[in-house]
PLY file of the C-alpha trace (Angstrom):
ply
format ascii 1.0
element vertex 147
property float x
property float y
property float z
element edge 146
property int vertex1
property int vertex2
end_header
0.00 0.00 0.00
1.75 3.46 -0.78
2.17 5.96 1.51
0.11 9.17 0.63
2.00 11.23 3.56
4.99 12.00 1.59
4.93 13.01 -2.30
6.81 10.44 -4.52
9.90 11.40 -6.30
9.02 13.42 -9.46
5.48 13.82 -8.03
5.57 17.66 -9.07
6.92 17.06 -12.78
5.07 16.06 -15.87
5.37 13.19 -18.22
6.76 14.85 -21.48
6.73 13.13 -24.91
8.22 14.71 -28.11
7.21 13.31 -31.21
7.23 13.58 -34.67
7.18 11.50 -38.15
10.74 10.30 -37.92
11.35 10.17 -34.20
10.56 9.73 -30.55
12.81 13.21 -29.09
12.10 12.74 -25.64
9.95 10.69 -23.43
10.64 11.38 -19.98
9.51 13.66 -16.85
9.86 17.56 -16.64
8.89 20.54 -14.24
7.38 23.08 -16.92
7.31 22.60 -20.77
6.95 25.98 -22.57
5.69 25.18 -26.56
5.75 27.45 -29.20
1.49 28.18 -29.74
0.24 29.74 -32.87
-0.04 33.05 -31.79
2.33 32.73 -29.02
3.63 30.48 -26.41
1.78 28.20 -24.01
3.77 26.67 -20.73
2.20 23.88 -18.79
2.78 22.82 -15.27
1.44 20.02 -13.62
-2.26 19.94 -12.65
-3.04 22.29 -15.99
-6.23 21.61 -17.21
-6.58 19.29 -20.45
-5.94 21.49 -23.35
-5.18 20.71 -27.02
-3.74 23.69 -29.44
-2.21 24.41 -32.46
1.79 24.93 -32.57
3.47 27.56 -34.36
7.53 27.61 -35.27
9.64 29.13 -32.92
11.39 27.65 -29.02
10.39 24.36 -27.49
11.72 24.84 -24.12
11.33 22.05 -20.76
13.32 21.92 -17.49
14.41 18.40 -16.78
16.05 17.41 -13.89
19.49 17.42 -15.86
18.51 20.89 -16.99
16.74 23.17 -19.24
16.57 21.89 -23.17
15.61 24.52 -25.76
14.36 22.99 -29.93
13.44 24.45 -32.06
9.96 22.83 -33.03
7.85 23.56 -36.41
4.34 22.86 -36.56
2.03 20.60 -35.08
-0.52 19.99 -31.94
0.20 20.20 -28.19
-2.19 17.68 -25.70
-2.35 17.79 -22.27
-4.23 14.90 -20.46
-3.60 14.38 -16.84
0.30 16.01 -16.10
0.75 14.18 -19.68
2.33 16.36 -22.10
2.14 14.83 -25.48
4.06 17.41 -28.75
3.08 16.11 -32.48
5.12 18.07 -33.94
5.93 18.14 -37.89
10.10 18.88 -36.83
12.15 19.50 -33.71
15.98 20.52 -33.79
18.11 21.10 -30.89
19.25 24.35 -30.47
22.70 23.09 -29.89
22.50 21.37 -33.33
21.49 24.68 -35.25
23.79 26.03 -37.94
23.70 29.46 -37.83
25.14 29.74 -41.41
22.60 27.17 -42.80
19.77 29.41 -40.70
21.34 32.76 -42.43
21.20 31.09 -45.67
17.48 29.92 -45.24
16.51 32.93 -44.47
18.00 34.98 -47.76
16.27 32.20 -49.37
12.83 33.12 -47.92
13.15 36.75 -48.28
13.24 35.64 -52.15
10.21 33.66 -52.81
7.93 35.11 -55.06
4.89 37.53 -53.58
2.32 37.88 -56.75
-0.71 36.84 -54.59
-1.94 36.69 -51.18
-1.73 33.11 -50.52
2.43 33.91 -51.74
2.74 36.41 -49.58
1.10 34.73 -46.21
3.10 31.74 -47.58
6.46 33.52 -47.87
5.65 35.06 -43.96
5.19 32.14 -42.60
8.80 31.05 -44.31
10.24 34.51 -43.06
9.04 34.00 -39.62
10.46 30.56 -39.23
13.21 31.01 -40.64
14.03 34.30 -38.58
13.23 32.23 -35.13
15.53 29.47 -36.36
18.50 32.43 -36.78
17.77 33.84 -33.91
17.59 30.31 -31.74
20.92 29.08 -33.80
23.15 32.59 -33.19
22.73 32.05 -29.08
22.99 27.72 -29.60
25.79 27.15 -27.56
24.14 29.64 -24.86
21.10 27.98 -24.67
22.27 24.81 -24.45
24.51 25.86 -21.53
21.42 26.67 -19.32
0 1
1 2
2 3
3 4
4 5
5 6
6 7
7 8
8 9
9 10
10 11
11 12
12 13
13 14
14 15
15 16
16 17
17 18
18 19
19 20
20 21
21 22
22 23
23 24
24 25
25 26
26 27
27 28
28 29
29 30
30 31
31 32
32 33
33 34
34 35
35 36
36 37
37 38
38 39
39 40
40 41
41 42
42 43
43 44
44 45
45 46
46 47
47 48
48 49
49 50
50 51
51 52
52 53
53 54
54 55
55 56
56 57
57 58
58 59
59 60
60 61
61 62
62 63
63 64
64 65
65 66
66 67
67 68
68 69
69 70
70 71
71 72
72 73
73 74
74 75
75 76
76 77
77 78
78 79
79 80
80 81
81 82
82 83
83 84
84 85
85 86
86 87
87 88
88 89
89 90
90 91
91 92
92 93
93 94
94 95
95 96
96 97
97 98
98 99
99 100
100 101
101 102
102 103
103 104
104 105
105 106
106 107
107 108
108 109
109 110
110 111
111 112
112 113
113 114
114 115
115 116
116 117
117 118
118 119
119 120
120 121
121 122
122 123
123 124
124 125
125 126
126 127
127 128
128 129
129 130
130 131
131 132
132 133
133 134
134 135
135 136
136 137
137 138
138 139
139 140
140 141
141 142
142 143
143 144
144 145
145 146
């Protein structure tokens, strides 16, 4: 019979999983899990309510007991069921893995796609804006990763 006096190990972290179509990038327990929303960011502690939203491009951050990771995450859904935090998420790049050459280079290669109609235009911003994030997230890598 467990002991309901004293909080097991971990009690106050979530379960975190990190997914998307080629890999599992995490599976394992975490204190807060801040997720890059659609028109923002989200963070999640335990005991948040169940929620399910949209993800945008930008910083996948979560403080694990070895420390905080940062990603950089692209697209996808966010569910939280029960201190379960489950990320669908079309890509996610460690920071630390980020070229900040190949990011520069992306984004010169964005600010050149065609803009003739609207659907090019909100097409080519969504291109900028990612690619801008990922330059910004791949200049400070080795910082980030440090925390």
């Amino acid at each position: 019979m467990a002991d309901h006096a004293t909080p097991a190990a971990g009690a106050s972290a979530l379960t975190v999983r990190i997914v998307t179509p080629d890999a599992m990038v995490f599976d394992g327990r975490a204190e807060v899990v801040v997720v890059p929303s659609h028109d923002g960011e989200t963070a999640f502690l335990k005991g948040h309510a169940a929620f399910v939203g949209l993800l945008g491009s930008g910083e996948l951050r979560f403080e694990t007991p070895a420390g905080t990771q940062h990603h950089y995450l692209q697209g996808g859904v966010v569910q939280v069921v029960d201190d379960v935090v489950t990320v669908l998420a079309e890509s996610v790049i460690a920071v630390a893995l980020l070229d900040p050459a190949k990011a520069q280079a992306e984004l010169a290669a964005a600010q050149r796609l065609p803009v003739a109609t609207n659907d090019q235009l909100e097409a080519r911003d969504r291109v900028l804006f990612a690619a801008r994030v990922k330059l910004r997230l791949a200049s400070r890598g080795g910082a980030a990763a440090a925390h």
